[in-house]
Structures are given as structure tokens and as C-alpha cells.
C-alpha positions, 0 to 999 in steps of 0.5 A: 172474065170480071175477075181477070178485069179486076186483076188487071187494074189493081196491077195497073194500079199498083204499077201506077204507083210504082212508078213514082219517084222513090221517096216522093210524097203527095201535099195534104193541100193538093188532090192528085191529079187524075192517073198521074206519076210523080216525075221528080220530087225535091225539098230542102232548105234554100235560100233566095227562092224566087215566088213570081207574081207577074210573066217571066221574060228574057231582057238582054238574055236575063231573067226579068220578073217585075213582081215577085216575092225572094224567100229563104225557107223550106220548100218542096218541090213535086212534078207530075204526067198526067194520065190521059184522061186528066186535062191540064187546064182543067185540072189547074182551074179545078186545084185554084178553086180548092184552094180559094174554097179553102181559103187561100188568096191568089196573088197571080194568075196567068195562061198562055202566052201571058205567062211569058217564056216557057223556057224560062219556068221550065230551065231557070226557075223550076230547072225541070226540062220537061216543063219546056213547052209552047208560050201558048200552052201554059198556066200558071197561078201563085197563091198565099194559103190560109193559115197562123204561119205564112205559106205560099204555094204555085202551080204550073202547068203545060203541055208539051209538042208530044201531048205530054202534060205535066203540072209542077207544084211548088210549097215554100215555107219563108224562115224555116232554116232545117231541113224536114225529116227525109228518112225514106232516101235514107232508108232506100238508099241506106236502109235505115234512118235514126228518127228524130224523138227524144223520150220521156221514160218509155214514151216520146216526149211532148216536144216530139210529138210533131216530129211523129206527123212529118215522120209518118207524111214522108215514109208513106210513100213506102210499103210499111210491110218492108219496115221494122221500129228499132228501139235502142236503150243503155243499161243504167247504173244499178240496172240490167240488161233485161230492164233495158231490153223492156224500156226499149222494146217499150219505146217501139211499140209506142214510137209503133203506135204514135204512128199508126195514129199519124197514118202509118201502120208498121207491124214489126216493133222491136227492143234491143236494148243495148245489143247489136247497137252500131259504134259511134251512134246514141245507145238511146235511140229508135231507128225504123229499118228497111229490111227487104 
């Protein structure tokens, strides 16, 4: 009987996890709230990001803010359900006091009708329909996070007339102008992606070492056991096609070992050297693969 309870949760588990978003990944700085999905995920560059530090009202049918920061940066964008046995109030307290523990400053909070209009969040700010809620069942706090640069993350939580729950977390990074790197859409709906490192010899350069972290943060979202490390390497003058087959498979397996230090382990590494490699892109190159 214990075996069959154990069975039943892990494929709850893996279910629940399923059930995420493709390509959508957790914050380091926010725990998950207990039991939830992911319901949208999104992020990339964009420019006048409204940040409010005051309620949302309707004037003469405008959207009317009287304290709030306009951003242009990167910003990434994570709705979640919450299980049943997380409560949204509780959790919003729980996630402001992690923040201010880890040294974050609230600029803004809010609750209920202080909020001012659901509608507004939900369609006009967050543009997520199932945001939109009773006035009365809402909170809302912004906050600035410790740190030598500036980032400024808000959460948003209601609950709906169907007893849904959800919580929106938005993180904004002011001034920066490209996109992070975004391989598991393009591995889910490409099935590969070039990883954005360039080489010192056989190793990742210096300068590439911090694309490896944001590789590694967005692919975890994905089962590593479905990915492969391509290595790619022309022949030089003077070399062969078995020197470049070694520098490339070299290259694998220390892009393939960078990784597993950031977190991600991906077992299969290859070097191709120059062969099979597809027209019109870098002879020198290593892409990660989705082969199932």
C-alpha cells in the first residue's frame, strides 16, 4: 500500500511540474509558491515599463498612476495557480518578509481595495486575464533589491470569484538593452540553439564564463536527458580533420562540465569537428541539441 502512495506522488509531482509553461523558470530570489504551476512566463527587452508605487485608477477611462517608476530594461515576467493548500495573502506576506530579510527595501504596499482597480493590474499593466479579480481581494507590494546594480521587483496577488488564486511576479533590470539568453524556446520549438560563448583554445574564454550561469538558469526548466553538447571546429591551415574532431570534442566537454558546475548536468558531449555542420552558420561553434 506504501509503495503505491509513494508511486502516486511522484507522478503527482512530476505532473505538477509538467504542467508548467515550456521554457519557463523559477527567480533565485522568490521561493515557489506551495504546489503551483507556472501559467505564463515571459521576458525580454522593453522599453517604458511601468513600475507603480501608488493604487491604479480609472480617470476619464485612462490609466492614472501618481507615483511610479517608467523603465526601460529587461524584464521577466512569471504568473503562477497556486495549489490548494497555499493561501495568497499568506504567501505575499511570507515573500515580502524574505525580501526585507534579504535586504531588500519596499517602496509600495497595498491590499484590497487600496489597490484600486483589479481590471486595470490585470488587462493594462500586466495584460494577464486571470489577474482580474474582486477590488477587495488583492496585494500588491513593489520593492527595490539589494544589490551593486539596480533591480526592482513587484508581486501581485488575487484571488478570483472561482477561488482560483494566482500570484504575478514581475523583475525589471533598468538599462539593460539585450535580451537574455532564451535557448529552451528555441530548443522546444527548433530543437537547438548556438550557445552564446566564444573559446580561448579548448576552453570558454574568460568573457564567457557569465553567459554559462544564464545558459544553465534557463535550460533547467528542461529534462537534461533529451539534450546533447555539439562542438563544432574548422580545420586550420596546416591541421587536420582529426586535430579539429579533438579541439571540438574538447570544447564539449568543457562547455558539458561549465555546466554541471552552474547546475546543469547534460551527460551526452560530442565534437564534430567540421562535419555535418549546417550552411551558412560559424564552423566554431557549440550548440546544445533536443533530440527527443
Amino acid at each position: 500500500m506504501k509503495t503505491w502512495i509513494l508511486l502516486g506522488s511522484m507522478l503527482l509531482s512530476q505532473w505538477s511540474i509538467a504542467a508548467d509553461v515550456p521554457g519557463s523558470s523559477d527567480l533565485p530570489e522568490v521561493q515557489r509558491p506551495l504546489g503551483s504551476e507556472i501559467i505564463r512566463y515571459s521576458e525580454g527587452v522593453q522599453s517604458a515599463i511601468r513600475f507603480p508605487l501608488e493604487r491604479v485608477e480609472r480617470v476619464n477611462n485612462r490609466l492614472v498612476i501618481d507615483n511610479e517608476l517608467d523603465i526601460e530594461g529587461h524584464v521577466i515576467d512569471i504568473t503562477y495557480e497556486l495549489g490548494a493548500r497555499e493561501d495568497y495573502r499568506s504567501y505575499m506576506s511570507g515573500l515580502e518578509a524574505a525580501l526585507t530579510g534579504q535586504s531588500a527595501e519596499i517602496l509600495f504596499s497595498c491590499e484590497s481595495r487600496g489597490c484600486g482597480v483589479s481590471g486595470l493590474w490585470a488587462n493594462s499593466l500586466f495584460k494577464v486575464r486571470e489577474l482580474y479579480g474582486s477590488n477587495g481581494n488583492q496585494v500588491y507590494f513593489a520593492a527595490k533589491l539589494a544589490g551593486a546594480t539596480d533591480r526592482y521587483l513587484s508581486a501581485y496577488g488575487i484571488e478570483r470569484g472561482n477561488r482560483r488564486q494566482y500570484v504575478h511576479i514581475r523583475l525589471v533590470e533598468p538599462g539593460v538593452d539585450e535580451s537574455r539568453f532564451q535557448g529552451a524556446q528555441n530548443l522546444l520549438s527548433d530543437g537547438r540553439v548556438i550557445l552564446p560563448v566564444e573559446f580561448a583554445g579548448n576552453r570558454v574564454s574568460p568573457e564567457s564564463r557569465s553567459a554559462i550561469t544564464a545558459i544553465a538558469t534557463d535550460l533547467k526548466s528542461l529534462s537534461p536527458g533529451e539534450l546533447a553538447i555539439v562542438a563544432y571546429r574548422a580545420v586550420t591551415p596546416g591541421g587536420s580533420l582529426e586535430d579539429a574532431m579533438t579541439q571540438s570534442t574538447a570544447r564539449a566537454e568543457h562547455v558539458k562540465a561549465l555546466l554541471a558546475e552552474a547546475g546543469l548536468v547534460i551527460d551526452n558531449a560530442y565534437g564534430l569537428g567540421p562535419l555535418v555542420a549546417p550552411a551558412g552558420l560559424s564552423p566554431d561553434r557549440v550548440e546544445i541539441v533536443k533530440f527527443r
